[in-house]
py3Dmol code that shows the C-alpha trace and the ligand (Angstrom):
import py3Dmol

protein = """\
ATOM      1  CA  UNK A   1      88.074 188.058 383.896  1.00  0.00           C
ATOM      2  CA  UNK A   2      90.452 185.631 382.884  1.00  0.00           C
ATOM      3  CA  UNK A   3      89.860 181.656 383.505  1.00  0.00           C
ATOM      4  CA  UNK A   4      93.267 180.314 384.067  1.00  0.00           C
ATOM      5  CA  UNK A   5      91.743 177.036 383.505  1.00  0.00           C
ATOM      6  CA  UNK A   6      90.885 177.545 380.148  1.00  0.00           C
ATOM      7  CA  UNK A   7      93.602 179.502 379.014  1.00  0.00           C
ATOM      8  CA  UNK A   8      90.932 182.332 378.866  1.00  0.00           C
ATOM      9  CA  UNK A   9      92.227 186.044 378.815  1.00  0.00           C
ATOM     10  CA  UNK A  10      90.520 188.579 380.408  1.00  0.00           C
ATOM     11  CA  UNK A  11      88.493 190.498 377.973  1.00  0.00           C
ATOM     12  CA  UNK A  12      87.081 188.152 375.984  1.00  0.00           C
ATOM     13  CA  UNK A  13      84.199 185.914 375.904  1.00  0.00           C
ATOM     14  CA  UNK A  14      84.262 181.837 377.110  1.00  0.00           C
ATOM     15  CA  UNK A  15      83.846 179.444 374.720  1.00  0.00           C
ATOM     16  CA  UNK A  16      81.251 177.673 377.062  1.00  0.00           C
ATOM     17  CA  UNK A  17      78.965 181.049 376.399  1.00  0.00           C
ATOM     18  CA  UNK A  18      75.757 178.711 375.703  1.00  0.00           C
ATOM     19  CA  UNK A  19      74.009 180.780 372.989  1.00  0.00           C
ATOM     20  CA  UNK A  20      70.640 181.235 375.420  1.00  0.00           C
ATOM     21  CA  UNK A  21      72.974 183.075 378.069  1.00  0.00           C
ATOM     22  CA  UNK A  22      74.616 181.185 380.726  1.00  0.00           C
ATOM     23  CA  UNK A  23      77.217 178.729 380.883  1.00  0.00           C
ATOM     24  CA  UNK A  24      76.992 175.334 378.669  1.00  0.00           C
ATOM     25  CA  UNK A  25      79.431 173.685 380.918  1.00  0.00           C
ATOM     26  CA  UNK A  26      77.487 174.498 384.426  1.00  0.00           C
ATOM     27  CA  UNK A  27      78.200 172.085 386.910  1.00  0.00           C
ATOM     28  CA  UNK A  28      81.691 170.890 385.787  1.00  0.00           C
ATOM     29  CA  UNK A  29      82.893 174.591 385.275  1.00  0.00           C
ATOM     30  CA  UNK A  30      86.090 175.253 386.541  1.00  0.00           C
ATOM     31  CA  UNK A  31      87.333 176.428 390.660  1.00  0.00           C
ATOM     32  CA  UNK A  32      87.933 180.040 388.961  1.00  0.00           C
ATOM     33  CA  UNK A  33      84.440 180.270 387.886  1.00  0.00           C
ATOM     34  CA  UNK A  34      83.178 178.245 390.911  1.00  0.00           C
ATOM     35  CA  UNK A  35      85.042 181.353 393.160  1.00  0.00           C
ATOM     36  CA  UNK A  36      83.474 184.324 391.301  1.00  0.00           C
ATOM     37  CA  UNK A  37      81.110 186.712 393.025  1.00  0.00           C
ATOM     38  CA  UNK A  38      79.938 189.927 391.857  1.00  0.00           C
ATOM     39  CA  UNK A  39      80.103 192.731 393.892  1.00  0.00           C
ATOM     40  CA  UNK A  40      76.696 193.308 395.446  1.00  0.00           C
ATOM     41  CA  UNK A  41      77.421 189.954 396.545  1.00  0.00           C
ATOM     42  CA  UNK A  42      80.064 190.249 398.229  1.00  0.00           C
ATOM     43  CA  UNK A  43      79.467 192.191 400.939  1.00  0.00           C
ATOM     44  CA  UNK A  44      76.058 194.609 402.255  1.00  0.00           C
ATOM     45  CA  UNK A  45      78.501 196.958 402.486  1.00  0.00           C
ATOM     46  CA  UNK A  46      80.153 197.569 399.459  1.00  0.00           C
ATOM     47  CA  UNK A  47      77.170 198.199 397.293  1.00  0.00           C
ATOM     48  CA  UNK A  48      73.555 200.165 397.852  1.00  0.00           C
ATOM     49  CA  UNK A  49      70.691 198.259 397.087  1.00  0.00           C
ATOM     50  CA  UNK A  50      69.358 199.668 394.374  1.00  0.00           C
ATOM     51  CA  UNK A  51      72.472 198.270 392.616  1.00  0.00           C
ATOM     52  CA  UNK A  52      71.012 194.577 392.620  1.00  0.00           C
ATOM     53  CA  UNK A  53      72.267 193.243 389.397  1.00  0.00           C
ATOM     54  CA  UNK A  54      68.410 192.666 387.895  1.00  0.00           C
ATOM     55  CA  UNK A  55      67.134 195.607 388.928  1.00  0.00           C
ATOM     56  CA  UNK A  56      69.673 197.959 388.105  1.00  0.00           C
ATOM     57  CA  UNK A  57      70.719 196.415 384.770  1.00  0.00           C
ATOM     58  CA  UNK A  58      74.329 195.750 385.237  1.00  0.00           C
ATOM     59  CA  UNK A  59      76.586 193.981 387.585  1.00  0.00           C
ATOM     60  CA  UNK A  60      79.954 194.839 388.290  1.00  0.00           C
ATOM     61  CA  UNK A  61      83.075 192.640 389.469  1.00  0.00           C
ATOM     62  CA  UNK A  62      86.932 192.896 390.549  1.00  0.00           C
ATOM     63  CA  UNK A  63      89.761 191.674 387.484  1.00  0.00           C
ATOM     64  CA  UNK A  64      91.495 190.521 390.370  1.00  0.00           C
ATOM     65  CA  UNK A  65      92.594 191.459 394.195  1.00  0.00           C
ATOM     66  CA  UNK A  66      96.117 190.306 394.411  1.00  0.00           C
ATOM     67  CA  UNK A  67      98.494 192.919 392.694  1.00  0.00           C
ATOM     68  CA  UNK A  68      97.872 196.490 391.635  1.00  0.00           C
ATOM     69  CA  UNK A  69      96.338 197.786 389.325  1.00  0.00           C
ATOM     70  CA  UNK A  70      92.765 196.420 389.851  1.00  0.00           C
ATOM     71  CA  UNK A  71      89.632 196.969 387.367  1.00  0.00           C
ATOM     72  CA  UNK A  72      85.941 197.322 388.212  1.00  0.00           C
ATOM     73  CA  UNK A  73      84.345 196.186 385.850  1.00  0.00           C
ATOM     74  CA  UNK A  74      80.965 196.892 385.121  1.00  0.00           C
ATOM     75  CA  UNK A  75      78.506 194.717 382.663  1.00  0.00           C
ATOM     76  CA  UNK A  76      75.120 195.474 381.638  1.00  0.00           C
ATOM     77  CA  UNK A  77      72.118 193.582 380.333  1.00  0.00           C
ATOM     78  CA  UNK A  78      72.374 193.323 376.835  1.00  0.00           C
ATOM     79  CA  UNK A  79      68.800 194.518 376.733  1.00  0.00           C
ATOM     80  CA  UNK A  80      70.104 197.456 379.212  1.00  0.00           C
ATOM     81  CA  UNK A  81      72.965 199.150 377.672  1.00  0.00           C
ATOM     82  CA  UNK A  82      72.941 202.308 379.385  1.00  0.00           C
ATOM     83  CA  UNK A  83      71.374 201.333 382.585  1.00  0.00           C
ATOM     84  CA  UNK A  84      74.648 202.297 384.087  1.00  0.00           C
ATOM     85  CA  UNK A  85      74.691 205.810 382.499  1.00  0.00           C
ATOM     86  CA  UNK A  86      73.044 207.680 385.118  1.00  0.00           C
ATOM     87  CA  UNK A  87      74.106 210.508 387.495  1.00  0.00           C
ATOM     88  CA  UNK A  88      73.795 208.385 390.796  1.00  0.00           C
ATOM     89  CA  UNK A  89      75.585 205.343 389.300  1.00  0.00           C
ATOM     90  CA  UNK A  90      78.350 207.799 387.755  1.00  0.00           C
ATOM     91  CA  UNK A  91      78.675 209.290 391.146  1.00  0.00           C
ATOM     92  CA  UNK A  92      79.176 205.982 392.354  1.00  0.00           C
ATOM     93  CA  UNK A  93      81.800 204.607 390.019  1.00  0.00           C
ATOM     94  CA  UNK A  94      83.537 207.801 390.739  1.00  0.00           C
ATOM     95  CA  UNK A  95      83.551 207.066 394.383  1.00  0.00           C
ATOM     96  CA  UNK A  96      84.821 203.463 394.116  1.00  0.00           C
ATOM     97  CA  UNK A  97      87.995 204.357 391.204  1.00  0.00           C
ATOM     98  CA  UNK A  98      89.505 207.028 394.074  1.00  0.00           C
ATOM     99  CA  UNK A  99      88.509 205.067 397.518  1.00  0.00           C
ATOM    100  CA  UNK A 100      90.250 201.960 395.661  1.00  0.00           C
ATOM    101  CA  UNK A 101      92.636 203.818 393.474  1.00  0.00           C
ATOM    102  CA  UNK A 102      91.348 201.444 390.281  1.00  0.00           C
ATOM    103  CA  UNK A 103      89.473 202.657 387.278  1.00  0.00           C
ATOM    104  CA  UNK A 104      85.789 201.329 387.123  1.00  0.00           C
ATOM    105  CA  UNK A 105      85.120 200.460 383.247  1.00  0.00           C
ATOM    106  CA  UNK A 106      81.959 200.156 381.466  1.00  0.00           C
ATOM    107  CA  UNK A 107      82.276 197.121 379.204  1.00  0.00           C
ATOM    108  CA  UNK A 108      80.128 196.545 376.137  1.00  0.00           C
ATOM    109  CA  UNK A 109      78.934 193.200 375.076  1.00  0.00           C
ATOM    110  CA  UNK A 110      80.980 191.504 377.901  1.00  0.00           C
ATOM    111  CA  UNK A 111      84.428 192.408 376.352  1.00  0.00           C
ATOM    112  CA  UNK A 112      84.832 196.272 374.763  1.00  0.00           C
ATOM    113  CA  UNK A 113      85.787 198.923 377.531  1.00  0.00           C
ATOM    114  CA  UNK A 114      83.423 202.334 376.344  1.00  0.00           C
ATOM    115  CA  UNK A 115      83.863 204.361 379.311  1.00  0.00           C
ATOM    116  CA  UNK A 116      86.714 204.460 382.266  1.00  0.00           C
ATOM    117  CA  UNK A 117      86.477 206.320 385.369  1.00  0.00           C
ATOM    118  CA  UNK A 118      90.080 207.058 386.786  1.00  0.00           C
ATOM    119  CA  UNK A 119      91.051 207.521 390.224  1.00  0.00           C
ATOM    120  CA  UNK A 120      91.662 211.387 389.218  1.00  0.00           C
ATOM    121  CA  UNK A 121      88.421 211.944 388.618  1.00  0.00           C
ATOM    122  CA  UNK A 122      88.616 212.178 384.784  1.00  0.00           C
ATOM    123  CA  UNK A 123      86.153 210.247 382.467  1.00  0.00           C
ATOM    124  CA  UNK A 124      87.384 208.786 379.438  1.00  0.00           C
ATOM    125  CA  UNK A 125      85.151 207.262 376.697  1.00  0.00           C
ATOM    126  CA  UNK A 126      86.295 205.020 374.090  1.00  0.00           C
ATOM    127  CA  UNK A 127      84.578 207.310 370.793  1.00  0.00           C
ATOM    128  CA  UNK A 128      86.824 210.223 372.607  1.00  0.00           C
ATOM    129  CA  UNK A 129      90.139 208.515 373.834  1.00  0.00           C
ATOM    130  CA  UNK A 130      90.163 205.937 372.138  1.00  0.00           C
ATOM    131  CA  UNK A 131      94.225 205.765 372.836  1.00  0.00           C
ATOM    132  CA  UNK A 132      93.040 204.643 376.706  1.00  0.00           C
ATOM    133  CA  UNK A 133      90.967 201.686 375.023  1.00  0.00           C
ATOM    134  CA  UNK A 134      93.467 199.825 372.954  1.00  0.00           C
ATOM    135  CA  UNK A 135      92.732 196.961 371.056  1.00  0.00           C
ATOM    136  CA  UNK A 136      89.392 198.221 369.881  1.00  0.00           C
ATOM    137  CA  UNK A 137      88.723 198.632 373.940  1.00  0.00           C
ATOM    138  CA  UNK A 138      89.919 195.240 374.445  1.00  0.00           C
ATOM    139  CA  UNK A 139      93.040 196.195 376.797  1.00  0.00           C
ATOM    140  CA  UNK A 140      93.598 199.478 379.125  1.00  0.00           C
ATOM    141  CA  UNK A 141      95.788 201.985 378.882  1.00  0.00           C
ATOM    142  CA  UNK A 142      94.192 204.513 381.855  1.00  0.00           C
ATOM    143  CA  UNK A 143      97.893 206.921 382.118  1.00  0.00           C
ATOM    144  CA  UNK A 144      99.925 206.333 385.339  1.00  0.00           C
ATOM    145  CA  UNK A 145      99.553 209.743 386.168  1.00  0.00           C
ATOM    146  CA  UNK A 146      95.408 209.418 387.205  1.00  0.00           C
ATOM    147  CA  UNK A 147      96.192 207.044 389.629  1.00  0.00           C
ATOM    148  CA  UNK A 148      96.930 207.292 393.209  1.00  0.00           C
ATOM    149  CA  UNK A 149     100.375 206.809 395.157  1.00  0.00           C
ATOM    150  CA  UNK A 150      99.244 204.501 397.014  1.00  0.00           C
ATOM    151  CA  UNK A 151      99.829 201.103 394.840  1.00  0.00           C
ATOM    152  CA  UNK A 152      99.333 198.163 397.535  1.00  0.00           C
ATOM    153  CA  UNK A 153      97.587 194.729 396.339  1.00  0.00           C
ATOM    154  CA  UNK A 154      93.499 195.796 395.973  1.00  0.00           C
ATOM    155  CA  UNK A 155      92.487 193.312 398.732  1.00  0.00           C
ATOM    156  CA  UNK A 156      94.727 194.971 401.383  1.00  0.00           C
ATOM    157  CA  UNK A 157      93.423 198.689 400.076  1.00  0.00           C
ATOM    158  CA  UNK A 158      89.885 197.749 400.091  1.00  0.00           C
ATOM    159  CA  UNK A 159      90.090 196.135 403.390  1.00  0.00           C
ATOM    160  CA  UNK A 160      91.570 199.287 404.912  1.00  0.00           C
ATOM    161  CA  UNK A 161      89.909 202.232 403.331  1.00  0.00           C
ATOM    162  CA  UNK A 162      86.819 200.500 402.447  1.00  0.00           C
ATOM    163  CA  UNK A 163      83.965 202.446 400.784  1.00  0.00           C
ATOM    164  CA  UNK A 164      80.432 203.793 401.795  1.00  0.00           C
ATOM    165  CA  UNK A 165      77.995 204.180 399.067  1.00  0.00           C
ATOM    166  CA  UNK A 166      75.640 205.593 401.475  1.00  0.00           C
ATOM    167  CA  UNK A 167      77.826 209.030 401.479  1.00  0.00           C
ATOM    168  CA  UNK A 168      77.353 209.193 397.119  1.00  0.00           C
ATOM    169  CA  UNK A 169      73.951 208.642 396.984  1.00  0.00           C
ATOM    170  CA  UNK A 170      70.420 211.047 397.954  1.00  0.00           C
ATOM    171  CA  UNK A 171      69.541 210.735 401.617  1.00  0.00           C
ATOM    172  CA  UNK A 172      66.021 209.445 400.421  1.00  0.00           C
ATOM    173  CA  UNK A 173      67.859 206.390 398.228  1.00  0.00           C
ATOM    174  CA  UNK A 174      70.844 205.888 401.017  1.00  0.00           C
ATOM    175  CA  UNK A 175      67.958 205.731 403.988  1.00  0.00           C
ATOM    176  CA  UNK A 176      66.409 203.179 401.715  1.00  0.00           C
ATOM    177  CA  UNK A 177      66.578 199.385 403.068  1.00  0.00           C
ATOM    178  CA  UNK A 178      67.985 196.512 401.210  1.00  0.00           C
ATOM    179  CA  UNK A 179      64.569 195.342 400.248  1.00  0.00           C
ATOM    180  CA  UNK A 180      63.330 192.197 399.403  1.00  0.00           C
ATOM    181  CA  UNK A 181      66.259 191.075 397.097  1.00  0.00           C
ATOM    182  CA  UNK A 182      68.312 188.270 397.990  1.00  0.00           C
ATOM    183  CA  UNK A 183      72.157 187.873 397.523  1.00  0.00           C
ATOM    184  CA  UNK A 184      71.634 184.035 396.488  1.00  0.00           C
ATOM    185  CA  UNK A 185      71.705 184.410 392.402  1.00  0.00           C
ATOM    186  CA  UNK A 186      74.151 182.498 390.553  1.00  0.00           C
ATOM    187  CA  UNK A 187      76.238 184.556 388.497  1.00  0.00           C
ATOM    188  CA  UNK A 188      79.877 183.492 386.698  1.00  0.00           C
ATOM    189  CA  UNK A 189      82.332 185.574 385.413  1.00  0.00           C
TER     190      UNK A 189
END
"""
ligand_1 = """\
8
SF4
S 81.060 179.991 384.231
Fe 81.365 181.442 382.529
S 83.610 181.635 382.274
Fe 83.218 179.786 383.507
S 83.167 178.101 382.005
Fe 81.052 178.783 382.319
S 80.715 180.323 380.690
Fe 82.933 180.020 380.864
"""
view = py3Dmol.view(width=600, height=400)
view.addModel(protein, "pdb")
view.setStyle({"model": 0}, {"cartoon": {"style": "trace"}})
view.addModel(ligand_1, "xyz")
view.setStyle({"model": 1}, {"stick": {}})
view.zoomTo()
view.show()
């Protein structure tokens, strides 16, 4: 996301990355950063448990709620690459580009878009369109025509039409409980 603050764009990586992981400026960080939540944070609701970022291997956040077009974007552990390549997660990120009319990207080493899901239902990957990943998959380029009419700011879409995982997954994963994991980790954008 981008870190007004800093003059960061979106799409690229801080310059307080400390080289062990985290951020070398924790602490005095700046309100944008101090704001961020990832999804399964956010609410029980939006996300199943399984999709707890350490277990699951990726985490996935909003660009931004205030004006359309939004962007899920979804990050995996470096060690996990494709931990989000799987048909329940795919069904999922499927789910959440139409109920929010956004396209849910898979980004590669924090900054590289590889695979979009569009409202329409299509899949694009970088190696095939790579015309929808400018900028070596650094910008977006998802055509108008996969997305939805309906082109109000994210946070008033999501807050209307919402969005049950529970309908995407199995009935033996969606009966499932939250489990022991807690919604208290730190995470930063
Ligand atoms: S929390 Fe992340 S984006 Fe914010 S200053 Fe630290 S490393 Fe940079």
């Amino acid at each position: 996301m981008a870190i007004r603050e800093l003059d960061k764009p979106a799409w690229t990586p801080c310059a307080h990355l400390a080289p062990e992981g985290g951020c070398s400026i924790w602490g005095t960080h700046p309100a944008s950063c101090r704001s961020f939540t990832c999804l399964w944070r956010r609410s029980d609701a939006l996300l199943p448990p399984q999709m707890f970022p350490p277990d699951c291997g990726f985490m996935l956040s909003l660009d931004q709620t205030e004006t359309w077009p939004t962007v899920v974007k979804v990050c995996c552990d470096a060690a996990r690459p494709d931990a989000w390549d799987q048909p329940r997660w795919r069904e999922i990120f499927a789910g959440l580009a139409e109920a929010w009319n956004c396209a849910v990207v898979i980004v590669e080493a924090g900054v590289r878009g590889a695979v979009a899901f569009a409202p329409s239902g299509k899949v694009f990957s970088r190696a095939e369109d790579p015309g929808i990943f400018p900028d070596e998959g650094r910008g977006l380029a998802v055509p108008a025509l996969d997305y939805g009419p309906d082109r109000r700011a994210p946070v008033e879409r999501i807050a209307e039409v919402g969005f049950s995982w529970k309908e995407l997954l199995p009935p033996s994963l969606a009966e499932r409980g939250r489990g022991t994991t807690g919604r208290g980790s730190r995470s930063g954008p």
